[in-house]
N, C-alpha and C positions, 0 to 999 in steps of 0.2 A: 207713518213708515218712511224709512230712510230713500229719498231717491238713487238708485244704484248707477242713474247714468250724468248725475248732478256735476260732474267732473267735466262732462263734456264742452259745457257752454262755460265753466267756470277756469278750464284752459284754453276755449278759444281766446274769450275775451284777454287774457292773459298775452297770446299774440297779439290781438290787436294794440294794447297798450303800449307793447313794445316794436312797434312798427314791423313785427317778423309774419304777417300774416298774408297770404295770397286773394287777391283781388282778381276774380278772373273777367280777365277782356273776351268777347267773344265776336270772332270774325267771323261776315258776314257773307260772305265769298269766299273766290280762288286766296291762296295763298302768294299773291303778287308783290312785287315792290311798292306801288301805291293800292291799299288794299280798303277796304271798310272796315272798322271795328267800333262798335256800340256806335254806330250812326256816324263817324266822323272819318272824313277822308283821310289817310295816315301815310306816311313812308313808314314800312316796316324795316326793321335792323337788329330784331334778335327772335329769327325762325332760325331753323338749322336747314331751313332749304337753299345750302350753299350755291346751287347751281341753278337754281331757279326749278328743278327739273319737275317740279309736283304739278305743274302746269303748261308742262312740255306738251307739244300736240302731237309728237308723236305715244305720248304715254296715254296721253288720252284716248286716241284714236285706238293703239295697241287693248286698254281695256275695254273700250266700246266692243269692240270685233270679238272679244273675250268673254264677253257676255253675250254675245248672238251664240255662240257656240259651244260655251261650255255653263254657260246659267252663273247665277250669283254666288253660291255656296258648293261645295265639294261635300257636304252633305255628312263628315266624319271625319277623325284623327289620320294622320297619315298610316299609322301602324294598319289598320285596320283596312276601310274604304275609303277613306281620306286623302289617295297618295294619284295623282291627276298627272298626263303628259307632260303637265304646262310645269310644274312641282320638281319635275324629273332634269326636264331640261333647263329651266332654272338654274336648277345646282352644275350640269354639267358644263354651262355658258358661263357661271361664275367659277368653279373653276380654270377654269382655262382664261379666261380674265386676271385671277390671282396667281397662277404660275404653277397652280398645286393639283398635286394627285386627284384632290376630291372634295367637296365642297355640300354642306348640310345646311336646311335654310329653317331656320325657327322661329315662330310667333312672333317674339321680339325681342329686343337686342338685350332687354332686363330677364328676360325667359330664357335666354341663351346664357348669361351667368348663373343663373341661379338654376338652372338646371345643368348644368355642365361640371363646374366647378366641384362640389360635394360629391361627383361619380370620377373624379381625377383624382381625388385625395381621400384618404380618409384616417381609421385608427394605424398609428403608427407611423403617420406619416406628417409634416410641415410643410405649410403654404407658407410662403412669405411675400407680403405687401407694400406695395407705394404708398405711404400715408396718407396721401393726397387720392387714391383710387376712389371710382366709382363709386356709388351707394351699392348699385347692382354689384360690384364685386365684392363690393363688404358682407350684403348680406348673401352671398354664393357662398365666404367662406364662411361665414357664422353658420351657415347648412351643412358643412361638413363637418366629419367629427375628427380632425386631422387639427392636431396643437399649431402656434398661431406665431409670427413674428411678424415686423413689422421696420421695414429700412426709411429713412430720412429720405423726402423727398427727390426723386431724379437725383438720387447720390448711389455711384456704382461703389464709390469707396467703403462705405455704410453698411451698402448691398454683401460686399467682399467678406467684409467685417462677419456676418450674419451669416453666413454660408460656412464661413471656417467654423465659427462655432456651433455652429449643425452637424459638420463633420466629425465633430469631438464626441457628439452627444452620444452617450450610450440607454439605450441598446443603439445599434445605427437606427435611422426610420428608412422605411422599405422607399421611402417615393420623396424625392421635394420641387415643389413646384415654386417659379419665380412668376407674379403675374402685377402687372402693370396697364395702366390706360394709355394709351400709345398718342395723340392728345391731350391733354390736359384740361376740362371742358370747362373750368371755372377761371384759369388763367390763361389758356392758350399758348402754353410752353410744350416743349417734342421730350417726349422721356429718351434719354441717350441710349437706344434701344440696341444700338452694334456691343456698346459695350456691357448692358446687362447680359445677352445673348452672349459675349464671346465668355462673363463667368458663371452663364449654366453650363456652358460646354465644361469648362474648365472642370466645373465642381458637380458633373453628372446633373446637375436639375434640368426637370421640364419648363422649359419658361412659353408663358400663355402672355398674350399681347390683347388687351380690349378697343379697335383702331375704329371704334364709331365716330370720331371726329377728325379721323385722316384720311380716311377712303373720299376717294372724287376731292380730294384736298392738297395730299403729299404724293411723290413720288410719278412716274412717268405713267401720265393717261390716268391720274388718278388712282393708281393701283394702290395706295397707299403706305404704309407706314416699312410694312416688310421692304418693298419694292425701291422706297426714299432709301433707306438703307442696305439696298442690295445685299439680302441675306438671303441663304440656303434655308430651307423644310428642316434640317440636318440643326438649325442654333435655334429657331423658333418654330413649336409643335406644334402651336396652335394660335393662330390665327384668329378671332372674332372680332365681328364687324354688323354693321346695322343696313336695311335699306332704308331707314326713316328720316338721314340727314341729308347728304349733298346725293344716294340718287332718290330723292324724293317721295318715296311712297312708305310703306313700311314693313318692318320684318328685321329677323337677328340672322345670323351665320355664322358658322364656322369655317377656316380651308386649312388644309395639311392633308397629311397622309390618309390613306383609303382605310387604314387600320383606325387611325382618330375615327374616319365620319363613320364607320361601324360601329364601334366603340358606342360613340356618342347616340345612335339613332335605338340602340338596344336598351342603353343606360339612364339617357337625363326624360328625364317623368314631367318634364314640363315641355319637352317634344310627346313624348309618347300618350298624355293626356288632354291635348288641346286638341282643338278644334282645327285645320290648314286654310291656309291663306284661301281666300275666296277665288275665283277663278280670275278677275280681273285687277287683283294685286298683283297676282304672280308674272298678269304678263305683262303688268306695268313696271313690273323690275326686271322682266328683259329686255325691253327697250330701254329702259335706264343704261344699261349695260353699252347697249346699240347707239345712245349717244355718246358715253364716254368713249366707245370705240373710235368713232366718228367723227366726233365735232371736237376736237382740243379747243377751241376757241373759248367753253366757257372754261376750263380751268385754268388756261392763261387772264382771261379780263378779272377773275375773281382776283387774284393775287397783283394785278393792276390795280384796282382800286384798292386791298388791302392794304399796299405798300402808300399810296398816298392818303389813307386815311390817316394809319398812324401817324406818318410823317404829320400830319397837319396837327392830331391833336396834341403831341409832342411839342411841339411848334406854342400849340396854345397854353401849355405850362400843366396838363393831365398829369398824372400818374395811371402811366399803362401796364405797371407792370414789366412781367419777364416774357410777354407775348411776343409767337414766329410766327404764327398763323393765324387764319381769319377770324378768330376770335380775338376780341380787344379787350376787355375790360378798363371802363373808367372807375378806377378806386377812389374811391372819396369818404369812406369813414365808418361814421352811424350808421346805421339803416334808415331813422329820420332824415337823415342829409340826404342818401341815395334816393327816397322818394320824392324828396321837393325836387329834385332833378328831374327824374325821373316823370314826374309831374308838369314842371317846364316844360320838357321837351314835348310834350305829348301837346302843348299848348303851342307850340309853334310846329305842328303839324307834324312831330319825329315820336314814331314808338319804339320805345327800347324800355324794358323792364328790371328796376334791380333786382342783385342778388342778395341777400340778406341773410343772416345768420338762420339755421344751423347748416347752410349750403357753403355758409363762407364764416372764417372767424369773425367774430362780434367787431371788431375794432377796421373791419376789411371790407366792409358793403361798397359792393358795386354798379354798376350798370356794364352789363354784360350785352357790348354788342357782337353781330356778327355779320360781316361781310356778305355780301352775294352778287353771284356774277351774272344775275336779271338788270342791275341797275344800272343805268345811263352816269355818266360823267359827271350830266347835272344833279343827278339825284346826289351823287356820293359830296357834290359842292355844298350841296340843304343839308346834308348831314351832319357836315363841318361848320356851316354858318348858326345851324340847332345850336350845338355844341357851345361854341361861343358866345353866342346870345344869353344861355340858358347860365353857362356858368361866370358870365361876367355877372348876370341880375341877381346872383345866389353869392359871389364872392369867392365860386372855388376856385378860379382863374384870375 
């Protein structure tokens, strides 16, 4: 009899040969700048804990205390028995952080598309897409049943293009939504988000922003991508954002109008059917909140060292890309090439992991690092002297 699951090992093995396969490292501790991973001391450079904050002592301290008094689990979905003080104020502390009416906190930042996105749109209606968007946003809209375009990367022109010709479309479609990742999490480029927003204004669309790599990143205090941009609730509807990167713990959100977080809290099924943040999540993301209020000191050092990381590797003759922000990418090719790198570095004491096709085109394998503003002066010097070392011995510099 025919094996029916023979496909499995006969497409792993098929990544492994082409070097597109994940190898998982697994750390041994806190998530720190010099950290443990499979036994070896390491400088990490591609967490997303931008701000160091997953190891903050007041986040700690906040969920310890969190768990003296509200126990480990919330015991049910929010809808139901699931919906905890700490859940409540959460949201009301976040919004007021992002400037907005009202603010919805969801399992996670992939839960937060894929259940949001398909109750925005549906028959009769057009999403249209940054090419370069999210997985979690692709498959949000592949869950809708709302027809499908799709604009040229960070091009408003493109964008423009695609909107007129929506407007022509007969029957009209009742709804069109523009949605973008407000980051860019493979290159570290700003989607030109004033100007997508000023042509949903222009051309009636809801435009949705996914700012999981700008929050505690862009913008004053962190506030992110909206905020870098100083735009009104009025050009951008909808706001989503993660706690899992720069404030360190984890969870997805939305912020806009009070009508959105209703909207959204009755409609997306992947809020309404999960399980709520445990009691000592929620309040380690309102301390997250209490340091960015608080401390500007890490969002200034992170983009300190940003700024002279690039410069150096630039310096050493990398291709970085079109990157603004604390994500860098060193492009170097293959996917074989990025791991022998990759491999180097990890051999002179620097973790950074490539990215490798189908996360990146075939011909575009990188080493995606990312900044963070736990690290010392000297650490960001080991990074750059890694760097060097690793790609003088390999020939890409």
């Amino acid at each position: 009899m025919r094996d029916p699951t023979s496909f499995l090992g006969q497409e792993y093995r098929e990544l492994v040969d082409a070097a597109t396969d994940w190898k998982l490292r697994v750390l041994e501790g806190p998530s720190t700048p010099w950290c443990e991973i499979d036994g070896r001391r390491v400088l990490m450079l591609c967490s997303n804990n931008y701000l160091g904050l997953s190891n903050h002592p007041k986040l700690r301290e906040a969920a310890i205390a969190a768990i003296r008094t509200h126990g480990v689990g919330s015991g049910s979905v929010r809808p139901i028995a699931g919906t905890m003080d700490l859940h409540m104020e959460l949201e009301r502390r976040l919004a007021r952080f992002k400037r907005a009416e009202a603010s919805l906190v969801y399992q996670s930042g992939f839960a937060t598309n894929a259940g949001l996105i398909p109750q925005l749109v549906g028959e009769g209606d057009l999403v249209i897409s940054d090419e370069l968007n999210h997985g979690s946003i692709i498959d949000g809209v592949r869950l809708a049943r709302a027809e499908r375009a799709v604009y040229h990367h960070a091009d408003p022109t493109d964008l423009d293009r695609v909107l007129v010709g929506a407007e022509a479309h007969a029957p009209a479609y009742r709804r069109i939504l523009i949605i973008t990742d407000g980051v860019f999490s493979m290159d570290g480029d700003i989607a030109p988000l004033d100007r997508i927003a000023a042509l949903g204004h222009d051309h009636g669309a809801m435009v949705y922003v996914d700012d999981a790599h700008g929050e505690g990143v862009l913008g004053p205090d962190g506030r992110g991508i909206v905020a870098h941009f100083g735009l009104g609730r009025d050009r951008v509807q909808v706001e989503m954002g993660t706690f899992s990167k720069a404030f360190g713990v984890v969870g997805g959100h939305i912020s806009g109008s009070r009508d959105l977080v209703n909207f959204a809290y009755n409609k997306s099924r992947t809020w309404l059917l999960s399980g709520s943040h445990p009691p000592p999540v929620a309040a380690a993301c309102l301390a997250a909140i209490d340091v960015l209020e608080q401390e500007g000191e890490h969002v200034r050092r992170l983009w300190d060292h940003t700024r002279r990381f690039k410069a150096a590797l630039r310096d050493l003759g990398y291709d970085i890309g079109v990157s603004a922000t604390p994500i860098t990418p060193v492009i170097v090719g293959d996917s074989h090439r990025a791991k022998a790198l990759s491999d180097a570095l990890l051999d002179l004491g620097l973790f950074a992991l490539p990215i490798v096709h189908p996360m990146v085109a075939k011909d575009k394998a990188r080493i995606r690092t990312i900044m963070n503003a736990a690290l010392t002066d000297e650490d960001v010097g080991f990074a750059i002297t890694a760097f060097e070392k690793a790609g003088r011995s390999l020939k890409l510099i």
